[in-house]
C-alpha positions as CSV (number, residue, x, y, z in Angstrom):
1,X,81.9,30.6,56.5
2,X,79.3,32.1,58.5
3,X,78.2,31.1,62.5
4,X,74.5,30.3,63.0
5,X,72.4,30.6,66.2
6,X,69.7,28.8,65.1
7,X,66.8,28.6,68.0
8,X,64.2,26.0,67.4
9,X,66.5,23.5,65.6
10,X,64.3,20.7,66.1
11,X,61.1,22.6,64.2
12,X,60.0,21.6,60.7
13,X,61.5,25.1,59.3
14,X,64.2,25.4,62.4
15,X,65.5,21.3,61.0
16,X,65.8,22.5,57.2
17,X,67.5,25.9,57.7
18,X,70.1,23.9,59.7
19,X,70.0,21.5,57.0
20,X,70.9,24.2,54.5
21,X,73.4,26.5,56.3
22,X,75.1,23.2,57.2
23,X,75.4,22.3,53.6
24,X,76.9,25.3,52.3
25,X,79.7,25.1,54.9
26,X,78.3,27.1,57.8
27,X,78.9,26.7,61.2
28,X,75.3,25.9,63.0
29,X,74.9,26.1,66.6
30,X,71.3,25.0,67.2
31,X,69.0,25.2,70.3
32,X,65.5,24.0,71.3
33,X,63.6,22.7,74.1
34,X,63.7,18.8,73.4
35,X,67.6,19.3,73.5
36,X,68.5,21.9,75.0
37,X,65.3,22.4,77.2
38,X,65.6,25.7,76.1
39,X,61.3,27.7,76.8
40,X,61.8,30.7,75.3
41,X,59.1,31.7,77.5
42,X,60.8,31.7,80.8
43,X,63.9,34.1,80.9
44,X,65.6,32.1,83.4
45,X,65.8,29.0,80.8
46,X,67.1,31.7,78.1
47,X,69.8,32.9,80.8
48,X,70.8,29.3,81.6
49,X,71.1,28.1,78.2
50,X,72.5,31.3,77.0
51,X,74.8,31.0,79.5
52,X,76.7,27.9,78.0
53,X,77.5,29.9,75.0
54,X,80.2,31.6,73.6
55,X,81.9,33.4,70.6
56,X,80.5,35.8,68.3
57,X,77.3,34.4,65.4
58,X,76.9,35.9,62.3
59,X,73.3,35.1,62.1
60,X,70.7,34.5,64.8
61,X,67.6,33.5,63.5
62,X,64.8,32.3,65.6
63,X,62.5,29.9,64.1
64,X,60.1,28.9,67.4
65,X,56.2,30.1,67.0
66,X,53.0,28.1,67.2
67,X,49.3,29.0,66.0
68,X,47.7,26.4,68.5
69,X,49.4,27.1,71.8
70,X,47.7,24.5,75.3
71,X,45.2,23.5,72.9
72,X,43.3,27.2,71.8
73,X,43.2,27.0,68.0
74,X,43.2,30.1,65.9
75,X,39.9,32.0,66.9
76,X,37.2,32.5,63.5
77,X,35.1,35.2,65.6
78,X,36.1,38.0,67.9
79,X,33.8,35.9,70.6
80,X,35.5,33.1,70.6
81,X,38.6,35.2,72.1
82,X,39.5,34.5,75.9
83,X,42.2,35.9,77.9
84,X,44.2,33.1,78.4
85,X,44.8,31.8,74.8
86,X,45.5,35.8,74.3
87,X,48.0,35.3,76.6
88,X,49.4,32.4,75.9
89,X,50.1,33.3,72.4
90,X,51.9,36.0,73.0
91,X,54.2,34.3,75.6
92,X,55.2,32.7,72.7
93,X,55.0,34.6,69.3
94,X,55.9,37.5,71.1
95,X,57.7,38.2,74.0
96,X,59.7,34.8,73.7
97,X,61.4,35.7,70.3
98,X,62.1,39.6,72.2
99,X,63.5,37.8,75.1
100,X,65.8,35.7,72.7
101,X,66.8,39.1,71.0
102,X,67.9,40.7,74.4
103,X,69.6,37.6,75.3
104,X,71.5,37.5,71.7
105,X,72.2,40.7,71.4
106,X,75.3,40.5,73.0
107,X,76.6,37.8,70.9
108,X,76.2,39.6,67.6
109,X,79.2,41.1,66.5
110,X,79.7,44.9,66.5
111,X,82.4,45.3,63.4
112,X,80.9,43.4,60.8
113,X,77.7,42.7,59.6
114,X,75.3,40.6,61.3
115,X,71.7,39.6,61.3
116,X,68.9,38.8,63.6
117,X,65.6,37.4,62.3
118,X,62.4,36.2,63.9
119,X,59.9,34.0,61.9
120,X,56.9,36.5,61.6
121,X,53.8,35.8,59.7
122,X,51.5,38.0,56.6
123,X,48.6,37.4,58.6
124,X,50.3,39.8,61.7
125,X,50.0,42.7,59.0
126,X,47.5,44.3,60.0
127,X,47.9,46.5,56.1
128,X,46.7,42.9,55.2
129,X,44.0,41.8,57.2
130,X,41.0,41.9,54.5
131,X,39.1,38.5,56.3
132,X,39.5,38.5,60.0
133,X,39.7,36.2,62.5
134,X,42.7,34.1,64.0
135,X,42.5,37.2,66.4
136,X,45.1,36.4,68.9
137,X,47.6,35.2,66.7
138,X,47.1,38.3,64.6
139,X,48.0,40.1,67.5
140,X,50.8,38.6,68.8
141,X,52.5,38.8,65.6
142,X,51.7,42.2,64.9
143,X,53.5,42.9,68.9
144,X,56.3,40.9,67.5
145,X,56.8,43.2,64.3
146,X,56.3,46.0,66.3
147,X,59.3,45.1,69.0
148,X,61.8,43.9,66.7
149,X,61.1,47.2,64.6
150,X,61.9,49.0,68.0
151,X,64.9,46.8,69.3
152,X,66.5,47.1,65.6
153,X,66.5,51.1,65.9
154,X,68.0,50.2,69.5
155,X,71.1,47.7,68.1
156,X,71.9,49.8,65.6
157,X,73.3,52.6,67.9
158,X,75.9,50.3,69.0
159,X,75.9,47.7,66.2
160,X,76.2,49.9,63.1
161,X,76.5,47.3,60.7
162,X,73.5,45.0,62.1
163,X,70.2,43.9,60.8
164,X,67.1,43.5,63.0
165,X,63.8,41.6,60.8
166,X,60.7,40.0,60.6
167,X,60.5,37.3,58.0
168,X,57.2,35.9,56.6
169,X,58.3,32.2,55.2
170,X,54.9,31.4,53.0
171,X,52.8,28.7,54.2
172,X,55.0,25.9,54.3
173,X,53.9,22.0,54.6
174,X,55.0,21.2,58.5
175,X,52.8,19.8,61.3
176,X,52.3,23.7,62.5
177,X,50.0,24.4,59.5
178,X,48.7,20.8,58.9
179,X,45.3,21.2,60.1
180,X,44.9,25.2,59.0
181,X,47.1,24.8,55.2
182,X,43.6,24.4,53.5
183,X,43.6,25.9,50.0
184,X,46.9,28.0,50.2
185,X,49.7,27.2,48.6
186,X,52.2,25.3,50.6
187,X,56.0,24.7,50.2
188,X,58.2,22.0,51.7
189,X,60.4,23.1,54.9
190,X,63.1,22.9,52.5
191,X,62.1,25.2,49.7
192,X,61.3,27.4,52.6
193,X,64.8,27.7,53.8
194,X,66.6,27.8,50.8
195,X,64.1,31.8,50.2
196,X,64.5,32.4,54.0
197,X,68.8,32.3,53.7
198,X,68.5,33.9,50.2
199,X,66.9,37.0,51.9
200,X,69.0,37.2,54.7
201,X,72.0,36.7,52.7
202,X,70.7,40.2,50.3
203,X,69.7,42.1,53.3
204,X,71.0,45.5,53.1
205,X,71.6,47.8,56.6
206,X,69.0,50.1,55.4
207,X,66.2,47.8,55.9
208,X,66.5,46.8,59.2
209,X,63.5,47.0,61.6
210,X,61.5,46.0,58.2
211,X,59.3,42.8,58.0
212,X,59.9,40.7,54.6
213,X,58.5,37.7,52.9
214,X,60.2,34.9,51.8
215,X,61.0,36.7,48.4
216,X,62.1,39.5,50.1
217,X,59.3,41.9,49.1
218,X,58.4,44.0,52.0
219,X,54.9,43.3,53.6
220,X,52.8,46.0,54.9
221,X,52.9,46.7,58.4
């Protein structure tokens, strides 16, 4: 039986992953801001919360991200970009799942294996960017990869046996990609999960710091 730190529980992806691990017999310990009022994007709420937690998790996955974040939608021209949605998506694409990482760090254990993965997304690739657009997201995604690649050569001086990733799930069929889905491919929350665990659970400690789909194919950086 593994233990979970599951942060953004209450998310279409974050409710079947718990779903899932909980089915199989592990232990899930799941935070989010409804419940928890956990803001990934304020270190003193990740302190606070953090704070009432103890023991050692074999996992830590954080599932939290949003592509319309105080109302900016995904930009489809570079002049459509503005400062403030900039900003704002990186508050929380990319330096909330970091400040979760700094924050769980300590919790991951240092004589077995253990894993840390943040939801990522294809279109942060920048190897992959043949349309455009969506700008800001792009971006912040692409920060993310980059500081989780970082932070994973980091952990692994002191936690030899841990793994530091970026996960791509597909496009699945939640209220986050509702309005933006159009012809691609969807799959439910729970399909989703069930790839996301079975990638985790094959991860090897020579690919930390990499950034893998849902099949566990490695996508460009």
């Amino acid at each position: 039986m593994a233990r979970i730190l599951l942060i953004g529980i209450s998310g279409g992806i974050g409710s079947a992953l718990a779903r899932a691990w909980h089915n199989r017999g592990d232990e899930v310990v799941g935070l989010s801001r409804s419940a928890d009022g956990l803001d990934i994007t304020d270190e003193a709420s990740i302190e606070r919360v953090f704070g009432r937690l103890s023991g050692e998790f074999d996992v830590v996955f954080v599932a939290t991200g949003a592509l319309v974040v105080d109302g900016h939608a995904p930009e489809k021209t570079i002049r459509a970009v503005s400062a403030k949605a900039f900003a704002a998506q990186f508050a929380v694409n990319a330096i909330g799942p970091t400040l979760i990482l700094k924050h769980a760090a300590p919790f991951l254990p240092k004589n077995r294996r253990a894993v840390f993965a943040a939801l990522s997304a294809r279109v942060g690739s920048i190897g992959d960017n043949q349309i455009g657009g969506w700008h800001s997201y792009r971006a912040a995604k692409a920060a993310l990869n980059q500081l989780i690649h970082g932070a994973a050569i980091e952990l692994s001086r002191t936690h030899k046996q841990a793994i530091c990733v970026c996960l791509h799930p597909g496009t699945v069929a939640t209220n986050f990609t509702a309005d933006y889905a159009a012809r691609h491919k969807t799959v439910s929350p729970e399909t989703a999960a069930a790839n996301l665990i079975s990638v985790i659970d094959r991860l090897d400690v020579a690919q930390t710091g990499g950034f893998f789909d849902y099949s566990g194919a490695q996508v460009p950086w």
